[in-house]
Every structure is written in C-alpha cells, then in structure tokens.
C-alpha positions in Angstrom: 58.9 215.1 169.4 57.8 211.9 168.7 55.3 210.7 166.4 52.9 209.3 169.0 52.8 212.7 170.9 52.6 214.7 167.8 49.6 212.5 166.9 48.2 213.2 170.5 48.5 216.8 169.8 47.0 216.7 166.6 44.3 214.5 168.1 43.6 217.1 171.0 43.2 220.2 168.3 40.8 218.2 166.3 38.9 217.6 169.2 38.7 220.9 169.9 37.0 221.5 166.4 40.3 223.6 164.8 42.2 223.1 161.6 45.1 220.9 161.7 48.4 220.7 158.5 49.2 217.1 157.9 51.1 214.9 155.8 48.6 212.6 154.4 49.2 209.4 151.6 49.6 212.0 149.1 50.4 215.4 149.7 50.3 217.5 152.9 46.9 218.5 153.8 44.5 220.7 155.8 41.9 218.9 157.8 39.1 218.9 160.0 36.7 216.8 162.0 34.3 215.8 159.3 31.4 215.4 161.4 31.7 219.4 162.6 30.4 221.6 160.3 31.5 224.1 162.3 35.0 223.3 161.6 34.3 222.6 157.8 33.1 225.9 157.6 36.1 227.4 158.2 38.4 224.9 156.3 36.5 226.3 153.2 37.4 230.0 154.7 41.0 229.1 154.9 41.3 227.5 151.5 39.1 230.4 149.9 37.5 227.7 148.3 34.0 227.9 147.2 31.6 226.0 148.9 29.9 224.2 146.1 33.2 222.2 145.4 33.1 219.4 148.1 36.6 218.0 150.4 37.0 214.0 150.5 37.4 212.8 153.7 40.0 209.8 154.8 39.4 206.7 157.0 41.6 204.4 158.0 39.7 201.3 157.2 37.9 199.7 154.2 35.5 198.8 157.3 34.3 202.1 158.5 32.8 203.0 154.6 29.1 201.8 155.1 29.2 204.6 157.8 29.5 207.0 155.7 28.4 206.0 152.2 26.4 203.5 150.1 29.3 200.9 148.8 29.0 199.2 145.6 30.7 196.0 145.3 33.1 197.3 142.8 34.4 199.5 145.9 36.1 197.0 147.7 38.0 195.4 144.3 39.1 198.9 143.1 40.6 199.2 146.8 41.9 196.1 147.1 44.0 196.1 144.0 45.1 199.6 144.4 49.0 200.5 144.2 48.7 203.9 145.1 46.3 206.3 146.8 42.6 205.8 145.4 39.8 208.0 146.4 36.7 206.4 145.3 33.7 209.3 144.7 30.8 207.3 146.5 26.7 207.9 146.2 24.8 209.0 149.4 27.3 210.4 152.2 26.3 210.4 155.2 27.3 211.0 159.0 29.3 213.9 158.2 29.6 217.6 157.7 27.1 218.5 155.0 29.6 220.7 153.3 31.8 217.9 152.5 28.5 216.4 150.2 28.4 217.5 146.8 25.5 218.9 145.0 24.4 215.1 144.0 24.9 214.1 147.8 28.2 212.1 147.0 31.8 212.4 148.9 35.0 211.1 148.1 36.6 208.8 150.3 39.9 207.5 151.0 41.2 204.9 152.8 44.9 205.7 154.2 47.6 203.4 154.3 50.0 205.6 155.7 51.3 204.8 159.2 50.8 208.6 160.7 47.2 209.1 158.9 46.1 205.5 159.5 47.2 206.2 163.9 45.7 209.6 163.7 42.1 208.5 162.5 42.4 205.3 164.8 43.2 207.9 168.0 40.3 210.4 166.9 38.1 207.7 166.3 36.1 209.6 163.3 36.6 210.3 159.9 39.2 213.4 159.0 38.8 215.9 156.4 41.6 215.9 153.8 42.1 219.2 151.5 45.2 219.7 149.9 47.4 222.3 151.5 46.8 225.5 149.2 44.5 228.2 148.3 41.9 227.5 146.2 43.4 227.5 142.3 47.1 227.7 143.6 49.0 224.8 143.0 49.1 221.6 145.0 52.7 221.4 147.1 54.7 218.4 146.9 56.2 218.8 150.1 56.2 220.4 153.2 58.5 223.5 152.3 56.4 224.2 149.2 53.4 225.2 151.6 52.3 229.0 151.9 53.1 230.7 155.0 50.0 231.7 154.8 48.4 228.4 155.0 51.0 227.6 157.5 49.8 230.4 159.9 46.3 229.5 159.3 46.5 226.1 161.2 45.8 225.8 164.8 48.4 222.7 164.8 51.1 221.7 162.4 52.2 218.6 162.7 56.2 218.1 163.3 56.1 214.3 161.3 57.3 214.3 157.7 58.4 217.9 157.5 62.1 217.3 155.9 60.5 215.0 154.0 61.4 215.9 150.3 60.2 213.5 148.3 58.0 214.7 146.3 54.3 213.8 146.5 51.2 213.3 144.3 47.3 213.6 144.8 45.4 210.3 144.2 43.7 209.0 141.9 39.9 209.8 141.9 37.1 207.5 140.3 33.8 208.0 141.1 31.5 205.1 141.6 27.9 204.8 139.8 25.2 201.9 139.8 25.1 198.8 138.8 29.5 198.5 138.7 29.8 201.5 136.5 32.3 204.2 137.1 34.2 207.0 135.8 37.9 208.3 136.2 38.4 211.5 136.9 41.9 211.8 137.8 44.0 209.2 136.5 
C-alpha cells in the first residue's frame, strides 16, 4: 500500500468519527477528530484513561494555532528553534472537543513535522488528536511492535506506514505557556 492511500484511508475513518493507530513525530499514537466529542469520548474509553487528564492535539502548521488557542509570542520562538518535537501547553483552547481542555481550559498543542502526520492533517483538514498508544499507566511503546494487541484491536484503522520501523521513539518535550513570556517545563 502506498502512503498516499494509507493516508486516504486513515482520512476516510476519521471522517467517519472512529479511532485511528498512527505513527506520529514521536511515538505511535491513537487519535481522533478533535472537534468530535463523540469520538474523544471513546479515545478516553479505549486508553482507560480518566477524563480529567486532557490529550494534546497536533496540527500541521504554526498557522492554524490562533484557531485553537490564545498564542503568546514566546510560542512561535520556542517552535521555531525547536530540534525535536515540542508540545507547547497553551491558555484558552478552543474549537475542539471539550475533553481535550483541561481543568484550567488549556490544551497542548503540537505542530508535526513529520511527512505522514503533516499529509494526514492537511487531507482531514482539522486538527487530530494524539494520545500515545497504551493504556492509561502502561508504558509508552517505542515502536510499532511494542503496542498491545489490545490497543491494536481497539482501532477502527491501523495505518500500514512506519510499522517495521524500529527505531526507537521518544514523547516530546512539553512546556506550558503562561502570561506575560513566562513558562514552565514539564517534560524536558
């Protein structure tokens, strides 16, 4: 299969409001629309993840962020000098699934440089959610073999793209974003 028609497929699931498995920048991941709560809803069922911890949700450019968020300035340095996968916690989300807010009302946010994530958002033309590919307290997988079967079977489509891919993989860094340029790192 190639990528483009695995990307249509993916696409035509999301679409269709179900869950898809996808390598991401970092890690493979479960995802969503992130404007159907709907679908959210059952993302969190999947993960058995409580819904009081919120999922970040990935764009595919620094462009789209006003959509969904108040910006500060700092924002667009942090991503700009980035050298590997940065998810930025931003005040006020909006335009999305109100399970992906937490309590405060912020969301983290990513912006994808990977060529598969980046064509996928561009194709669905809305933001997708990103959650990594586990139950809830189990540990992350650094490839695609590492994921449960149960997570596996869980997904209405799993994408055929970076399977045999075994290098290993890391989550992003995560910084959230406060007033007036200040910020804090949660995940180095």
């Amino acid at each position: 299969m190639t990528m483009e028609e695995d990307i249509r497929q993916a696409v035509a699931a999301l679409r269709q409001g179900q869950i898809i498995l996808y390598p991401t920048d970092t890690i493979w991941g479960l995802g969503c629309d992130a404007t159907n709560p709907d679908a959210v809803s059952r993302l969190f069922d999947i993960k058995r993840r409580d819904d009081s911890k919120s999922m970040l949700i990935l764009l595919d450019s620094v462009n789209l962020l006003e959509r969904y968020a108040d910006v500060p300035e700092i924002a667009y340095s942090m991503i700009e000098v980035a050298d590997r996968p940065l998810t930025l916690i931003y005040p006020n989300g909006r335009n999305m699934a109100s399970a992906l807010l937490a309590a405060d009302g912020s969301v983290g946010i990513r912006i994808t440089r990977e060529p598969f994530t980046m064509r996928l958002i561009q194709r669905f033309g809305r933001p997708i959610v990103s959650t990594s590919a586990n139950l809830s307290g189990a540990p992350s997988p650094a490839t695609f073999a590492e994921i449960s079967p149960d997570i596996v079977d869980a997904a209405d489509y799993v994408v055929q793209y970076r399977r045999d891919d075994t290098a290993p993989a890391t989550p992003s860094s995560v910084i959230k974003l406060g007033s007036g340029g200040l910020f804090e790192i949660i995940r180095p």
